[in-house]
Backbone as CSV, one residue per row, in Angstrom:
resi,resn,N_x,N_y,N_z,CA_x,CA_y,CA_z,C_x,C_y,C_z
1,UNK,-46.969,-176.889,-89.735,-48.276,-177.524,-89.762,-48.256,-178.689,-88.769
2,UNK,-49.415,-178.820,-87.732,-49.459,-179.828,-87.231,-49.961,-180.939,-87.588
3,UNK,-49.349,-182.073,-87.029,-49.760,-183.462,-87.588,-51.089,-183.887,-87.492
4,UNK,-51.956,-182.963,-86.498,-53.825,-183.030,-86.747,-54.496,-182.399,-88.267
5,UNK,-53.384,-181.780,-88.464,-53.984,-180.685,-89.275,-53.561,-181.651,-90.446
6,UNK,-52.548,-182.165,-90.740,-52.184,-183.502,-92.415,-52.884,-184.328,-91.790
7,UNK,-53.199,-184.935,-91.115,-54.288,-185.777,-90.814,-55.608,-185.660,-91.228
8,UNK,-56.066,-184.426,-90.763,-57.182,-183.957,-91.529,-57.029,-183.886,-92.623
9,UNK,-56.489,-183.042,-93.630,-56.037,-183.127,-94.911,-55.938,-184.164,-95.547
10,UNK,-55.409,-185.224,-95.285,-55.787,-186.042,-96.215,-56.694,-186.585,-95.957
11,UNK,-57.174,-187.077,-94.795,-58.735,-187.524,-95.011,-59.600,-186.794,-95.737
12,UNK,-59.688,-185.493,-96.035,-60.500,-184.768,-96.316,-60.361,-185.535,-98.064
13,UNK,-58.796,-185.256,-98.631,-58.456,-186.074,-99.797,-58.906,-186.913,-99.752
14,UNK,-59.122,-188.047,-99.156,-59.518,-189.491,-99.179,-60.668,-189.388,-99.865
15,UNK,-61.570,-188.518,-98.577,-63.085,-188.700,-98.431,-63.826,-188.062,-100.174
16,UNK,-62.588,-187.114,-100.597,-63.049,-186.239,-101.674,-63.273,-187.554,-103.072
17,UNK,-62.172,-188.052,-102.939,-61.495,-189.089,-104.060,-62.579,-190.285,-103.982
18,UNK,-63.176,-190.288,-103.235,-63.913,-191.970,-102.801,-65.812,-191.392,-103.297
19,UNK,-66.087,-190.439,-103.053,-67.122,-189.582,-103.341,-67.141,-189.705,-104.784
20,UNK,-65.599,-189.214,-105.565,-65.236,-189.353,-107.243,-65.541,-190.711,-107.752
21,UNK,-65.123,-191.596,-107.295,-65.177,-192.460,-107.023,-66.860,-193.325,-107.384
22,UNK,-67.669,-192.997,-106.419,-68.680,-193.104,-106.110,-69.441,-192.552,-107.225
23,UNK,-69.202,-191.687,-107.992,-69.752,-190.774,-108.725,-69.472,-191.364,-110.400
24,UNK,-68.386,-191.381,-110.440,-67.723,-192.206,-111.848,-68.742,-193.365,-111.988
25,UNK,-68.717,-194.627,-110.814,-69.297,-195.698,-110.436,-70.982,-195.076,-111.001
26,UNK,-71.489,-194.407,-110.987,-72.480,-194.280,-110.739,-73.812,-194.152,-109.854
27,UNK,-72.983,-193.984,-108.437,-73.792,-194.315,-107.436,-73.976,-193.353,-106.782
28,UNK,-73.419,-192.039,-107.251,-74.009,-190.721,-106.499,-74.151,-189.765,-108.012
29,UNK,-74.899,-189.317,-107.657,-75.406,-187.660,-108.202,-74.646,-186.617,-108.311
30,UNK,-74.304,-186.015,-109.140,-73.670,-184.631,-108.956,-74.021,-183.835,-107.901
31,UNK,-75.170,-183.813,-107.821,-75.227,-182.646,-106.237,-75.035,-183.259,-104.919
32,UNK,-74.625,-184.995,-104.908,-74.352,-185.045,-103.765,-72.743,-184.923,-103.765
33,UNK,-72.150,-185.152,-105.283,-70.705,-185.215,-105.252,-70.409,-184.149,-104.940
34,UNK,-71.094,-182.631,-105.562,-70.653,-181.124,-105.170,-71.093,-180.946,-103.440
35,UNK,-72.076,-181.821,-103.121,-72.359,-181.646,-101.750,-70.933,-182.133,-100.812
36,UNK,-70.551,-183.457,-100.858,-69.260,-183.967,-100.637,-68.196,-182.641,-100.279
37,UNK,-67.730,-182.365,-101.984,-66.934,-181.612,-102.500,-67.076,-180.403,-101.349
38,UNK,-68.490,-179.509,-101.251,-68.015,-178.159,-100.352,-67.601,-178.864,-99.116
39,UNK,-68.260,-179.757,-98.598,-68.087,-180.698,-97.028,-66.380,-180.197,-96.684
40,UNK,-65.934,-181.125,-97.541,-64.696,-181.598,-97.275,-63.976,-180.414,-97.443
41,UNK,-64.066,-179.481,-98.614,-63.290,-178.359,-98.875,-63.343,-177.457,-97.113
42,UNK,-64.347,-177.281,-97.013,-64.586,-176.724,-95.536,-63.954,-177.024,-94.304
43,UNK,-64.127,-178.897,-94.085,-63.041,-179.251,-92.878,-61.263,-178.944,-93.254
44,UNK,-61.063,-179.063,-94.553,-59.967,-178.904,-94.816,-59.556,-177.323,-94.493
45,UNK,-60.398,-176.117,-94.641,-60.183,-174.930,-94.173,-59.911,-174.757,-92.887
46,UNK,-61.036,-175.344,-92.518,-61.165,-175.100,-90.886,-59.649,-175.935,-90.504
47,UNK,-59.262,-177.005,-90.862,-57.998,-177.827,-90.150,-57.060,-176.605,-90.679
48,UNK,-56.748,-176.177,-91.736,-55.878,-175.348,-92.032,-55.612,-173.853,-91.685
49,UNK,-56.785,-173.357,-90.877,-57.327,-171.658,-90.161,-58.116,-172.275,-89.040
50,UNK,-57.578,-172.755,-87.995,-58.739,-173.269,-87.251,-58.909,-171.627,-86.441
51,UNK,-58.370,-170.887,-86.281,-59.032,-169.368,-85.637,-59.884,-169.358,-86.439
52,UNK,-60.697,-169.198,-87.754,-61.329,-168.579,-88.358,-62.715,-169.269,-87.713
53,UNK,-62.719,-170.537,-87.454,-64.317,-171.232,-86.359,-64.201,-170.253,-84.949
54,UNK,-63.140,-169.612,-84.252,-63.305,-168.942,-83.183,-63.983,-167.333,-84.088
55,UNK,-63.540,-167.270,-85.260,-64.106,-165.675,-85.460,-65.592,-165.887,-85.970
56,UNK,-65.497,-166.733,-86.137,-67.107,-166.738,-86.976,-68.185,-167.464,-86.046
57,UNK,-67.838,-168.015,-84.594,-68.187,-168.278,-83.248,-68.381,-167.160,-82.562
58,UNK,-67.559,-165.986,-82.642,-68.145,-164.625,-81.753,-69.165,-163.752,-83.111
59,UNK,-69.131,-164.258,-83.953,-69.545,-163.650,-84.811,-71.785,-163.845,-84.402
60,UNK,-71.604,-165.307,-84.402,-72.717,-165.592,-84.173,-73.393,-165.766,-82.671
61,UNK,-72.494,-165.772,-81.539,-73.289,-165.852,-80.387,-72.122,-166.941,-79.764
62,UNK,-71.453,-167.515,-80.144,-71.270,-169.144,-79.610,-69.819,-168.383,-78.944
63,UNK,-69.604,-168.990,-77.714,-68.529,-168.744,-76.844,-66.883,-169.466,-77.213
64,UNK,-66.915,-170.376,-78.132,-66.153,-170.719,-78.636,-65.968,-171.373,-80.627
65,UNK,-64.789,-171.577,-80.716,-65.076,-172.013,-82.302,-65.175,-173.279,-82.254
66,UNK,-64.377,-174.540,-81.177,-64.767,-175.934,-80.972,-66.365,-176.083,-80.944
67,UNK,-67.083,-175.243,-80.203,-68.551,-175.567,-79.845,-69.236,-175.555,-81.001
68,UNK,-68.761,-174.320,-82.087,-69.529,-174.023,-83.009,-69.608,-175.512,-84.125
69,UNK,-68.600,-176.064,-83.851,-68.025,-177.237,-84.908,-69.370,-177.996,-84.308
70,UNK,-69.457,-178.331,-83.033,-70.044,-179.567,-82.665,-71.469,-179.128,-82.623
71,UNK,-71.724,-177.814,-82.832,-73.317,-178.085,-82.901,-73.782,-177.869,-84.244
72,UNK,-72.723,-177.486,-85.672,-72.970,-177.392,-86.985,-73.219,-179.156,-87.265
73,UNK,-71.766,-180.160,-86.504,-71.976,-181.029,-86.921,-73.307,-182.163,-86.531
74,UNK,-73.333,-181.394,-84.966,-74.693,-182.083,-84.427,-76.047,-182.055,-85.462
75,UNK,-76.224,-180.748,-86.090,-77.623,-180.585,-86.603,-77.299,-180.988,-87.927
76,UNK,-76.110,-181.290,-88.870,-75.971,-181.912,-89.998,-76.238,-183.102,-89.996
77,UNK,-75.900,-184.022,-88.469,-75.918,-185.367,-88.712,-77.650,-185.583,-88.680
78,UNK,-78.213,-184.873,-87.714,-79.932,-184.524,-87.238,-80.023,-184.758,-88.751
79,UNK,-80.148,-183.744,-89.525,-80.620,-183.236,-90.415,-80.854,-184.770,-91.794
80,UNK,-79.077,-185.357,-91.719,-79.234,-186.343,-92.699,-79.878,-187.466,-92.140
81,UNK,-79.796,-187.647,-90.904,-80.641,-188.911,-90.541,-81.875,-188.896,-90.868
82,UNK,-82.794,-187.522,-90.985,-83.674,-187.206,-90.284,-84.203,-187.827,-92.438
83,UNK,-83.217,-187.137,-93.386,-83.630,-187.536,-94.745,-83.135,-189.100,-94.794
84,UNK,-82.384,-189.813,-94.045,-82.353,-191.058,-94.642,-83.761,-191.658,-94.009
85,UNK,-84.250,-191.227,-92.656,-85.714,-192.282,-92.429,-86.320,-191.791,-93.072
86,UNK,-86.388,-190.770,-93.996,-87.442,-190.883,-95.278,-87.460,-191.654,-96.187
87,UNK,-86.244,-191.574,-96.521,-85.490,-192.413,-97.699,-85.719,-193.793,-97.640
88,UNK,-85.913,-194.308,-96.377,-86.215,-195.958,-95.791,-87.614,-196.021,-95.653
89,UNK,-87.987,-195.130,-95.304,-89.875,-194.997,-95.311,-90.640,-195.367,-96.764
90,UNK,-89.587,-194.353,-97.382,-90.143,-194.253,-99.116,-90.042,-196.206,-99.620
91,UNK,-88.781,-195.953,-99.368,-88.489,-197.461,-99.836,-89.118,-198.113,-99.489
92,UNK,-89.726,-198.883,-98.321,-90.066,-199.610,-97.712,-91.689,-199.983,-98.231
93,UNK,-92.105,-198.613,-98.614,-93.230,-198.486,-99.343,-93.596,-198.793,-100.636
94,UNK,-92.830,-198.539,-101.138,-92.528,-199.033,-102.393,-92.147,-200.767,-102.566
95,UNK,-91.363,-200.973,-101.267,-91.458,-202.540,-101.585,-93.088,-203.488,-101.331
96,UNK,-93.258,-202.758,-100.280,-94.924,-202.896,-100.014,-95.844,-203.263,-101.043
97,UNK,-95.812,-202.067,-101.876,-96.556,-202.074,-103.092,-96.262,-203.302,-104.589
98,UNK,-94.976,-203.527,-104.623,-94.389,-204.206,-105.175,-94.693,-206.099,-104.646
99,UNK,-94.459,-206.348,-103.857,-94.989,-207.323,-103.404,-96.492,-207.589,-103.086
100,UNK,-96.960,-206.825,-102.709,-98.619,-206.557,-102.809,-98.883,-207.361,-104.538
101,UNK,-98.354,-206.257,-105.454,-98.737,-206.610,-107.230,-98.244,-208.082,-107.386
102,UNK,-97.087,-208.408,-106.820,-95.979,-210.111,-107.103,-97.507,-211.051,-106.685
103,UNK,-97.729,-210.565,-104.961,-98.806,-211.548,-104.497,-100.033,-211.620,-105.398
104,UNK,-100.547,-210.735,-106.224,-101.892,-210.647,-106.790,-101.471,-211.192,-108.408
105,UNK,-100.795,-211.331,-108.566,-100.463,-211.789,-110.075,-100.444,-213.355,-109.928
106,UNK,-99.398,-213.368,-108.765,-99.152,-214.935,-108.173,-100.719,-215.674,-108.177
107,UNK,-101.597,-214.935,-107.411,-102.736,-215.108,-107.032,-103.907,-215.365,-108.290
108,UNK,-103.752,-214.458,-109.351,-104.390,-214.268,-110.817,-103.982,-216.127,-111.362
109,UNK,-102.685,-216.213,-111.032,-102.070,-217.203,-112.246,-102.140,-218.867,-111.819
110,UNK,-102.430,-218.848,-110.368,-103.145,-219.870,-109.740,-104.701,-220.323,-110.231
111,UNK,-104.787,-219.237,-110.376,-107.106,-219.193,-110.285,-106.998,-220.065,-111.698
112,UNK,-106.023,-219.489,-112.792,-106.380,-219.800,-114.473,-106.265,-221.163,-114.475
């Protein structure tokens, strides 16, 4: 085994344990912990069979299995950014509204 490949491996451990972690704590969800969970199970495959990204690269069109990595990971990162500016949108709105009600109460308790 190469030393990229325990490298990967345990990060993958790390990343799994800190997610548990996160989850015990209360600060993630089960489906993001099982989301985590396949993540990591996956890089850990791929570090451990890295031919199997070259077979499943001719499988789909892509000329190599490195490329296939970088454009799965390209459109994953797309993808979560694309839900966290919601996630900041939502919020942001919500603080909106929230301070809007603080100012009008503030505003009510002046007048009395």
């Amino acid at each position: 085994m190469l030393p990229i490949q325990l490298l990967i491996l345990a990060f993958a451990v790390f990343a799994v344990a800190r997610a548990a972690a996160q989850f015990r704590a209360g600060r993630l969800r089960a489906a993001g912990l099982l989301g985590f969970i396949i993540l990591w199970m996956a890089v850990a495959a791929v570090a451990l069979l890295p031919q199997s990204t070259t077979w499943l690269a001719n499988a789909v069109g892509v000329g190599r299995g490195s490329d296939l990595v970088i454009y799965a990971a390209l459109a994953l990162l797309f993808y979560l950014s694309f839900r966290l500016f919601v996630k900041i949108e939502e919020t942001q709105r919500e603080i909106t509204k929230l301070v809007r009600a603080l100012a009008l109460k503030d505003l009510e308790r002046k007048q009395e």
